[in-house]
Biopython code that builds the backbone (N, CA, C, O; Angstrom):
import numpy as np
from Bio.PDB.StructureBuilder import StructureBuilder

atoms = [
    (1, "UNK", "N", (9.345, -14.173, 17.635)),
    (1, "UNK", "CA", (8.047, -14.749, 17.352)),
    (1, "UNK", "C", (7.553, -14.198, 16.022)),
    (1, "UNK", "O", (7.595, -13.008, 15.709)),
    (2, "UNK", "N", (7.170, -15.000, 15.419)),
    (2, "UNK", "CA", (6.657, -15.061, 13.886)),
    (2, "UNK", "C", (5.202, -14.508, 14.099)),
    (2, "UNK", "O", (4.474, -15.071, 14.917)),
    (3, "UNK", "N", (4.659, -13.184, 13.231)),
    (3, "UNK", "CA", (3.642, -12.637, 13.435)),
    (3, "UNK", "C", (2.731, -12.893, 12.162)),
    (3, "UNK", "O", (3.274, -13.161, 11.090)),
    (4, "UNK", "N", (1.314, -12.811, 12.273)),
    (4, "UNK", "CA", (0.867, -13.096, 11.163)),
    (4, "UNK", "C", (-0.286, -12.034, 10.445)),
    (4, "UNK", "O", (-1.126, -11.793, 11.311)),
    (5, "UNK", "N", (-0.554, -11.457, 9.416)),
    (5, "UNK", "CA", (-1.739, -10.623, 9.510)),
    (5, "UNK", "C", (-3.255, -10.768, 9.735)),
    (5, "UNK", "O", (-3.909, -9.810, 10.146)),
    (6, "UNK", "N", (-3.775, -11.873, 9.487)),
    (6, "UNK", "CA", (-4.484, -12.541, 9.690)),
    (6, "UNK", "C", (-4.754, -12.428, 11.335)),
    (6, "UNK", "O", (-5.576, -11.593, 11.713)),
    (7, "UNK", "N", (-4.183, -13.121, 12.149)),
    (7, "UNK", "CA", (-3.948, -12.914, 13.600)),
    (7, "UNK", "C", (-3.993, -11.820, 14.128)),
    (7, "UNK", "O", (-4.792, -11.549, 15.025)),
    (8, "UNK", "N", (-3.052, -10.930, 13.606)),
    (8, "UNK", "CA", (-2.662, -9.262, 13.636)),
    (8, "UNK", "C", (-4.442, -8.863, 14.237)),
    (8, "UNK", "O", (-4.981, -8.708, 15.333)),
    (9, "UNK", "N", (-4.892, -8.826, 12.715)),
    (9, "UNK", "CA", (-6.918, -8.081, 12.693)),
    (9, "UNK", "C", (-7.392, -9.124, 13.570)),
    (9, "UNK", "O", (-8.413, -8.437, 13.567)),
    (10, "UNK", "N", (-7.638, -10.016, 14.252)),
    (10, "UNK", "CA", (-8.352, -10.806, 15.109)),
    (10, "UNK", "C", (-8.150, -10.081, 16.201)),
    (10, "UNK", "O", (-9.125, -9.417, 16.553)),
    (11, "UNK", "N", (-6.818, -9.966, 17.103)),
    (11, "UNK", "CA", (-6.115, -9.530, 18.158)),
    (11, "UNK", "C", (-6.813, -7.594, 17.818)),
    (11, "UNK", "O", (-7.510, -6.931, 18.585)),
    (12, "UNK", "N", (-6.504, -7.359, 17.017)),
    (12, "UNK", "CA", (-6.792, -5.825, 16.905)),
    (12, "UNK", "C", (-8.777, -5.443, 17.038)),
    (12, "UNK", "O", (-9.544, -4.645, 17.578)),
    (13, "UNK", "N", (-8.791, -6.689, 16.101)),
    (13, "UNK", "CA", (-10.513, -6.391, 16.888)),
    (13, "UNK", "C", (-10.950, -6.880, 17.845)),
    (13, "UNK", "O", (-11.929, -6.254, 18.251)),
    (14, "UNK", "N", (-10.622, -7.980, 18.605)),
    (14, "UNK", "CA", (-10.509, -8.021, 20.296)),
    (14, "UNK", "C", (-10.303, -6.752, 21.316)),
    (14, "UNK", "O", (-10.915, -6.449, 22.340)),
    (15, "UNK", "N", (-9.055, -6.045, 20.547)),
    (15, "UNK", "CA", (-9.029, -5.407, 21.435)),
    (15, "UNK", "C", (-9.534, -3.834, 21.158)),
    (15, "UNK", "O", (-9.115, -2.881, 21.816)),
    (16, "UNK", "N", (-10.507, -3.728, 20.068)),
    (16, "UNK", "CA", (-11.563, -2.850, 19.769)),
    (16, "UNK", "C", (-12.737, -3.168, 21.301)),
    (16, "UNK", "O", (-13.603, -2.332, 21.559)),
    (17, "UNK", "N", (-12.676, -3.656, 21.632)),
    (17, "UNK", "CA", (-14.334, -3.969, 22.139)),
    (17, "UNK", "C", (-13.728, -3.632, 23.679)),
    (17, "UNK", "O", (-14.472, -2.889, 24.319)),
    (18, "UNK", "N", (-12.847, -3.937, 24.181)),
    (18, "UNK", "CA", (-11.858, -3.631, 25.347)),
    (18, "UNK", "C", (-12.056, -2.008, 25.610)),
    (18, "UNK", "O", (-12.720, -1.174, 24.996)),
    (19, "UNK", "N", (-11.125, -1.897, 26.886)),
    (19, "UNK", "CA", (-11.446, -0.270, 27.917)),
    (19, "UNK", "C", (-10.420, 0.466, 26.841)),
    (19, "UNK", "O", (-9.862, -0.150, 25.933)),
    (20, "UNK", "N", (-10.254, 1.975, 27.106)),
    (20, "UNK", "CA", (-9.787, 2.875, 26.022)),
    (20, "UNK", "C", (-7.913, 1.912, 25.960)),
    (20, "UNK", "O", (-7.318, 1.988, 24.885)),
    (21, "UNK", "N", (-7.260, 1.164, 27.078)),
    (21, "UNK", "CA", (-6.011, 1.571, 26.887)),
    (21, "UNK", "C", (-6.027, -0.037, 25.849)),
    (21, "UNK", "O", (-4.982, -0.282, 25.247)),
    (22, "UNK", "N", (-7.108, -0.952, 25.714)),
    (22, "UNK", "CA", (-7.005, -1.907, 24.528)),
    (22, "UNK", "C", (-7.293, -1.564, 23.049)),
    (22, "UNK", "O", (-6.852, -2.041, 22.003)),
    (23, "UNK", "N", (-8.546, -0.173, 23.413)),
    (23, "UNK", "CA", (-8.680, 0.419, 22.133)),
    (23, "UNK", "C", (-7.544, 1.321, 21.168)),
    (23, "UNK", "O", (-7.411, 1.316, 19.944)),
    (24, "UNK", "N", (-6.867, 2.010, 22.111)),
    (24, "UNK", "CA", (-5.694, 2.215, 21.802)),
    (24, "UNK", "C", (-4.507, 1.731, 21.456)),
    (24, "UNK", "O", (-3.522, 2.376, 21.096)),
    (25, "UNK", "N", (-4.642, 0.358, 21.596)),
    (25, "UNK", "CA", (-3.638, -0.604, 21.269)),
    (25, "UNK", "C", (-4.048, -0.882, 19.849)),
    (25, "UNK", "O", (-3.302, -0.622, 18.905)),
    (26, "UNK", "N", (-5.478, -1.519, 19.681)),
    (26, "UNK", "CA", (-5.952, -1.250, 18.330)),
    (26, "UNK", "C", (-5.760, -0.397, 17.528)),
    (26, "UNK", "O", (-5.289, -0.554, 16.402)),
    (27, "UNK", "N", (-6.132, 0.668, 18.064)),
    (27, "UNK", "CA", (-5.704, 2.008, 17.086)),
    (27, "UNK", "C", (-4.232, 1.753, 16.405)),
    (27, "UNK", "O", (-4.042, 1.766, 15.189)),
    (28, "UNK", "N", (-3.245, 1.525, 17.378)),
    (28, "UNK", "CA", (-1.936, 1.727, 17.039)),
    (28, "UNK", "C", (-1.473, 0.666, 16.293)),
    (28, "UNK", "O", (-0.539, 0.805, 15.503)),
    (29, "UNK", "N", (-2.059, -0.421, 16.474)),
    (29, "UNK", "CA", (-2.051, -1.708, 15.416)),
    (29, "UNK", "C", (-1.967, -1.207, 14.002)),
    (29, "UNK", "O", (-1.049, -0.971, 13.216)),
    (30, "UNK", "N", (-3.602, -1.117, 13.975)),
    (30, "UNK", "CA", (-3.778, -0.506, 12.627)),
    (30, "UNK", "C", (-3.453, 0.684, 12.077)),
    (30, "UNK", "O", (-3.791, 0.866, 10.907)),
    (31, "UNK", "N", (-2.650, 1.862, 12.879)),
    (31, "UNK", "CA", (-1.940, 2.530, 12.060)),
    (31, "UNK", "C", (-0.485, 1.820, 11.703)),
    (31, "UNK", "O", (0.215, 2.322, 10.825)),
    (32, "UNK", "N", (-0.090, 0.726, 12.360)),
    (32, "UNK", "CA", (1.549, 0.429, 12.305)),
    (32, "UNK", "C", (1.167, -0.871, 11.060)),
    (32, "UNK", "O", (2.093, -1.465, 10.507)),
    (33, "UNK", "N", (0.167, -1.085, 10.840)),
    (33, "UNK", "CA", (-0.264, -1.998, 9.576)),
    (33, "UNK", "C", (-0.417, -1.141, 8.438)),
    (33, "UNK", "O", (-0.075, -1.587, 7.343)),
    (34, "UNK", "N", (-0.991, 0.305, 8.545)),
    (34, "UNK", "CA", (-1.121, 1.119, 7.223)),
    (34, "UNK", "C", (0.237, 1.828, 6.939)),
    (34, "UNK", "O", (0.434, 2.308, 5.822)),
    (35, "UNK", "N", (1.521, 1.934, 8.277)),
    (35, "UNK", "CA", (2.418, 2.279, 7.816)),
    (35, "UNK", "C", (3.404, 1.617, 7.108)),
    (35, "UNK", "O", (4.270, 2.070, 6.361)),
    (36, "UNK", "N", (3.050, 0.013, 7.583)),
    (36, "UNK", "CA", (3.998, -0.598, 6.851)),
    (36, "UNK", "C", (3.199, -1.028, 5.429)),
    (36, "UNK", "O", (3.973, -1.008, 4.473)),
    (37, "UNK", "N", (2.412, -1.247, 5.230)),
    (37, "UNK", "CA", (1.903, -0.954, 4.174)),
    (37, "UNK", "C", (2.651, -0.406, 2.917)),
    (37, "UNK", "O", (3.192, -0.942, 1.950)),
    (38, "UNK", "N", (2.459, 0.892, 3.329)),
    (38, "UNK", "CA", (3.110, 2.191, 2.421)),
    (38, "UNK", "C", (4.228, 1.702, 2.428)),
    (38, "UNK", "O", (4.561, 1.316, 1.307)),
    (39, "UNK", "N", (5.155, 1.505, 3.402)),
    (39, "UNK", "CA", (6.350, 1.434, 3.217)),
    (39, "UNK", "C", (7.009, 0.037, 2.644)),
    (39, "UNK", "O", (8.192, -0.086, 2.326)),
    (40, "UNK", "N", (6.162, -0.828, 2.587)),
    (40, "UNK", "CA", (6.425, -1.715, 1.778)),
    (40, "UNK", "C", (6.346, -1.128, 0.073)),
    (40, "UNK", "O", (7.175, -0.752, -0.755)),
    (41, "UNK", "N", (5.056, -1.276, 0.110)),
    (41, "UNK", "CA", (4.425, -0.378, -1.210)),
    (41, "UNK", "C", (5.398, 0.721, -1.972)),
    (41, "UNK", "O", (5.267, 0.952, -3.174)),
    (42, "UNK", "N", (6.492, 1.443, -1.060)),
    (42, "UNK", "CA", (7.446, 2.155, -1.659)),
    (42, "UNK", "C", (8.754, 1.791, -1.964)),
    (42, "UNK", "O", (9.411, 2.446, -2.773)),
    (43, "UNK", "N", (9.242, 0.709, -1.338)),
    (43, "UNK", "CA", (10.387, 0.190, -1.279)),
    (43, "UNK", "C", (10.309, -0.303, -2.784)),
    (43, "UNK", "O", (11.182, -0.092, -3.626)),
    (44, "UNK", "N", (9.079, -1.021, -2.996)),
    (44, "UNK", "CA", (9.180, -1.555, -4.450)),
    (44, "UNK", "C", (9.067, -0.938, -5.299)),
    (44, "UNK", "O", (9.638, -1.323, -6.319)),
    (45, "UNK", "N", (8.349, 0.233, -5.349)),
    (45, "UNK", "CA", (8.326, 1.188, -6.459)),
    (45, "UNK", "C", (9.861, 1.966, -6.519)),
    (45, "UNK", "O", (10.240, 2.554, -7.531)),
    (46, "UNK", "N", (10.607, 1.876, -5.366)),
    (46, "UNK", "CA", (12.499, 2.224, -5.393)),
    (46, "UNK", "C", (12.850, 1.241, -6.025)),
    (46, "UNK", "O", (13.551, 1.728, -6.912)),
    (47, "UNK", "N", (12.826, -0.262, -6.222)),
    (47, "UNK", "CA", (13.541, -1.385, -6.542)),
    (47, "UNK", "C", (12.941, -0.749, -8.122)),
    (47, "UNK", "O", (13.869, -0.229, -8.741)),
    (48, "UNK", "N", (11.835, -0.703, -8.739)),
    (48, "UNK", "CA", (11.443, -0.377, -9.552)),
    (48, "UNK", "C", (12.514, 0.442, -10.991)),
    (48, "UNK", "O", (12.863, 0.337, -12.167)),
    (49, "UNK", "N", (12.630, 1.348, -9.594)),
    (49, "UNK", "CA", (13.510, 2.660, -10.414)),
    (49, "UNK", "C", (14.483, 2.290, -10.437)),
    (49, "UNK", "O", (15.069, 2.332, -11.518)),
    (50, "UNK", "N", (15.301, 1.626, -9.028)),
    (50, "UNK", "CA", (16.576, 1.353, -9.548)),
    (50, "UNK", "C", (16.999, 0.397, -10.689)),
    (50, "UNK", "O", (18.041, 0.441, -11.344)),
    (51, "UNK", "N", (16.216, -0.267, -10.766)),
    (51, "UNK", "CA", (16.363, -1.469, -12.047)),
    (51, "UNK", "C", (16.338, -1.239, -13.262)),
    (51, "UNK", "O", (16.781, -1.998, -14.124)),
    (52, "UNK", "N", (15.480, 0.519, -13.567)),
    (52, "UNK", "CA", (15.478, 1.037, -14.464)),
    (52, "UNK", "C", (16.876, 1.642, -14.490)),
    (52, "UNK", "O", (17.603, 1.550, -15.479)),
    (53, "UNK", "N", (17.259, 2.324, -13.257)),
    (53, "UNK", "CA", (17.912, 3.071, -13.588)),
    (53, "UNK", "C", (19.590, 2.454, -14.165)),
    (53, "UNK", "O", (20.428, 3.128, -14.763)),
    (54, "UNK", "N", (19.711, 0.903, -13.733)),
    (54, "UNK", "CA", (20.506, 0.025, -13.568)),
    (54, "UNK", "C", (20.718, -0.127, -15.380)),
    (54, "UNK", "O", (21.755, 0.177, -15.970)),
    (55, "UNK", "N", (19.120, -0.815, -16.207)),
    (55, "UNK", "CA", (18.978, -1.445, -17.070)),
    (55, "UNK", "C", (19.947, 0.201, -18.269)),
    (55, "UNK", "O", (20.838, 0.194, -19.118)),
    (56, "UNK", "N", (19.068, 1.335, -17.619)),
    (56, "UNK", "CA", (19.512, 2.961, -18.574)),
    (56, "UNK", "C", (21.032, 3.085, -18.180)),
    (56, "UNK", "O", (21.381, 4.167, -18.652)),
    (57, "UNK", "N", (22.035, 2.543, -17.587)),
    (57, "UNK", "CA", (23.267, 3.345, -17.331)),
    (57, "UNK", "C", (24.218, 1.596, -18.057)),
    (57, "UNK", "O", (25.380, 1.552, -18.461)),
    (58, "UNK", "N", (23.361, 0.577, -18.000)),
    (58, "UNK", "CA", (24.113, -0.591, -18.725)),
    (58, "UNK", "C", (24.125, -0.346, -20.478)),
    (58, "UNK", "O", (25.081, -0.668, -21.184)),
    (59, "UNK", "N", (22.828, 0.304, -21.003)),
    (59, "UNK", "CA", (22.951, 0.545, -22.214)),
    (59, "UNK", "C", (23.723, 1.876, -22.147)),
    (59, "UNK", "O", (24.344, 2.136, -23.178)),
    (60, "UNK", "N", (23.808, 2.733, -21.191)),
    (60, "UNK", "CA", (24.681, 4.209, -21.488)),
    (60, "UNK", "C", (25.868, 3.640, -21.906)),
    (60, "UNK", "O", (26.322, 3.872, -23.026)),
    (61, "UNK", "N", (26.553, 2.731, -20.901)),
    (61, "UNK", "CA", (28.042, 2.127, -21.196)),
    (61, "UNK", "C", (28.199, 1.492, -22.300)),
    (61, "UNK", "O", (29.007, 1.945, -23.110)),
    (62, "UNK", "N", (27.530, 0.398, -22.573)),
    (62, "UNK", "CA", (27.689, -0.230, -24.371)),
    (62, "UNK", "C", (27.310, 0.644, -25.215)),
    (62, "UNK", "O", (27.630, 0.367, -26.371)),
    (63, "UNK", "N", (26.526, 1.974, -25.019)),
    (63, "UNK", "CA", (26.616, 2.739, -26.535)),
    (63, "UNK", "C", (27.953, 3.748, -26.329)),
    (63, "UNK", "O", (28.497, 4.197, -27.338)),
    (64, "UNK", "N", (28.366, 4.024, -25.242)),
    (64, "UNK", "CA", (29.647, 4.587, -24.977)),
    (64, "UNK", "C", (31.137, 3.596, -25.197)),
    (64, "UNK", "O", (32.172, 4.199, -25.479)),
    (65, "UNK", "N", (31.155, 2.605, -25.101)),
    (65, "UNK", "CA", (32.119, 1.214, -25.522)),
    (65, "UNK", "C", (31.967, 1.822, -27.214)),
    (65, "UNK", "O", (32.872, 2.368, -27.845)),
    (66, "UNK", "N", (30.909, 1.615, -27.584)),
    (66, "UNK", "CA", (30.835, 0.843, -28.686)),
    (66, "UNK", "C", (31.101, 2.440, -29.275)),
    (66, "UNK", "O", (32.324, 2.300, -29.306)),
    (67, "UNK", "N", (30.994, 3.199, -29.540)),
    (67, "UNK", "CA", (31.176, 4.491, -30.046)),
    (67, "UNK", "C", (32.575, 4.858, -29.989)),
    (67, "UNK", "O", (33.102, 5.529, -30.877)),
    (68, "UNK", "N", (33.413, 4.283, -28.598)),
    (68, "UNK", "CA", (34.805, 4.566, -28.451)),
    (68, "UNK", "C", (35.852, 3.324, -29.656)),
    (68, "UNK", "O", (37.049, 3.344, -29.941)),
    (69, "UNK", "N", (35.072, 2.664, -29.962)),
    (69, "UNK", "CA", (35.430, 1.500, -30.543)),
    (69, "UNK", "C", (35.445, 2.102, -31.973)),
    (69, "UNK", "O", (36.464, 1.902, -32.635)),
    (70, "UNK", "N", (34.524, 2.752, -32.476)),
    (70, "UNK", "CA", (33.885, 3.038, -33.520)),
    (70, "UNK", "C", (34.859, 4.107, -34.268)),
    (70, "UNK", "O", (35.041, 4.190, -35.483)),
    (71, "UNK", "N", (35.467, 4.941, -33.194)),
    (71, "UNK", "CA", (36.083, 5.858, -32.960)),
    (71, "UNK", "C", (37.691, 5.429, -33.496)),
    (71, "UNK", "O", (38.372, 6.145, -34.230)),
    (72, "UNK", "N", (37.983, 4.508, -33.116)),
    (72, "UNK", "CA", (39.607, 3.921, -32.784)),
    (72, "UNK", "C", (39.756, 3.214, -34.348)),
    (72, "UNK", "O", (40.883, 3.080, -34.826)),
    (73, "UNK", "N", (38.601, 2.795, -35.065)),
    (73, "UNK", "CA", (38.798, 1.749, -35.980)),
    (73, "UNK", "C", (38.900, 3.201, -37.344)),
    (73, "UNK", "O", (39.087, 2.922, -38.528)),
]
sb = StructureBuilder()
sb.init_structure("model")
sb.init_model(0)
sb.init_chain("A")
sb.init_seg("    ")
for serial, (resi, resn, name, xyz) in enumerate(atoms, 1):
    if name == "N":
        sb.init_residue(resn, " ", resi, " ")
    sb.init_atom(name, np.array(xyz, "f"), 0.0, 1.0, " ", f" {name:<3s}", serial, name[0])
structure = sb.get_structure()
C-alpha cells in the first residue's frame, strides 16, 4: 500500500486526540517522519560527495594519461 504524507499528518493528528496507546502511535509517526527526513536529507548530501568525488578521480586519471603521454613523446 502506497502511503502518502499528507494522509500520514491527518491520521497522526487523529490519533493525537485518542487514549495514550493512539497518542503514542502519533508520537512514533512523527518521529519515523523526522527520521526519515534526515535520512533522506543525507543520502543526498552522500550522492553529493560521491559525484564530486567521481567528477575529482576522472580529472586525476586524464591529468595522469596525459602526463604519461607527455612523458613517452
Amino acid at each position: 500500500m502506497k502511503t502518502y504524507l499528507e494522509m500520514n499528518e491527518k491520521v497522526a493528528d487523529i490519533l493525537r486526540h485518542g487514549d495514550k496507546i493512539e497518542q503514542y502511535a502519533a508520537q512514533y509517526i512523527e518521529e519515523l517522519r523526522k527520521e526519515n527526513a534526515e535520512l533522506k536529507h543525507r543520502a543526498e548530501v552522500a550522492e553529493k560527495v560521491v559525484q564530486t568525488y567521481e567528477e575529482v578521480i576522472e580529472r586525476a586519471e586524464k591529468n595522469f594519461w596525459r602526463g604519461r603521454n607527455e612523458d613517452s613523446d
